[in-house]
C-alpha positions in Angstrom: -8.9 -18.5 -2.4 -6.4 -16.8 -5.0 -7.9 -13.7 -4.6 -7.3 -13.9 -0.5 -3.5 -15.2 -0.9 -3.2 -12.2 -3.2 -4.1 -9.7 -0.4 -2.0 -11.5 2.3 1.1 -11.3 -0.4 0.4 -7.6 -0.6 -0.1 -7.3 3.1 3.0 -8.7 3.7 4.6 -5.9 1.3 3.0 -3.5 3.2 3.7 -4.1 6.9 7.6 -5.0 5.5 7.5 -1.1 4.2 5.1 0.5 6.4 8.0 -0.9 9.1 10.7 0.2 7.5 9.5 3.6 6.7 8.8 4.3 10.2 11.6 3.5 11.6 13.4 5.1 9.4 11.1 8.3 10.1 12.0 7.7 14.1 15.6 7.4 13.8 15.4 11.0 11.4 12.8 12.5 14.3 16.2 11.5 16.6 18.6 13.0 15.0 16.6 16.0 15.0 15.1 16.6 18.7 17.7 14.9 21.4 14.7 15.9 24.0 12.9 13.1 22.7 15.5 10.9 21.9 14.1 7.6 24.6 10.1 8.4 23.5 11.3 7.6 20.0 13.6 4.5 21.0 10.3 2.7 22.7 8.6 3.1 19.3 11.6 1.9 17.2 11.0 -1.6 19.6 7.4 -1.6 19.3 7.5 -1.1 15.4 10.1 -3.6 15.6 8.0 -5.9 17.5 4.7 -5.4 15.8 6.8 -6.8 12.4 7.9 -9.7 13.6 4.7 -10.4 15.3 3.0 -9.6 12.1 5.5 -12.2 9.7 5.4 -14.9 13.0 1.4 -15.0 11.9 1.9 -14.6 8.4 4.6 -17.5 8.5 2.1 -19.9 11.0 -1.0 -19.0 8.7 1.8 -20.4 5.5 2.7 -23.4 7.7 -0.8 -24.3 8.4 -2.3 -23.8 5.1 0.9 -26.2 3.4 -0.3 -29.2 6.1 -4.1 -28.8 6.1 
């Protein structure tokens, strides 16, 4: 079970940076091409969604396993 919370703990890392590097990475692609500038907004939401979709899960999985 360790070796499980281990890879959720660096899963967590990883979606926190793999978010944060591409949104980062949209908002440079912005300031770059103004043609593009609305294409790149929708995937700044979904990335944005898709974290906290990803840490609402990782948060009930901590709530559940703490009770049961």
């Amino acid at each position: 079970m360790s070796t499980i919370n281990q890879l959720i703990d660096a899963l967590k890392i990883l979606i926190g940076v793999g978010v944060t590097g591409r949104v980062i990475f949209c908002l440079i692609k912005i300031m770059c091409s103004e043609e593009e500038r609305s294409s790149y907004k929708r995937k700044i939401i979904n990335i944005v969604i898709f974290g906290v979709l990803a840490e609402l899960c990782l948060v009930i999985k901590d709530v559940v396993m703490y009770y049961y």
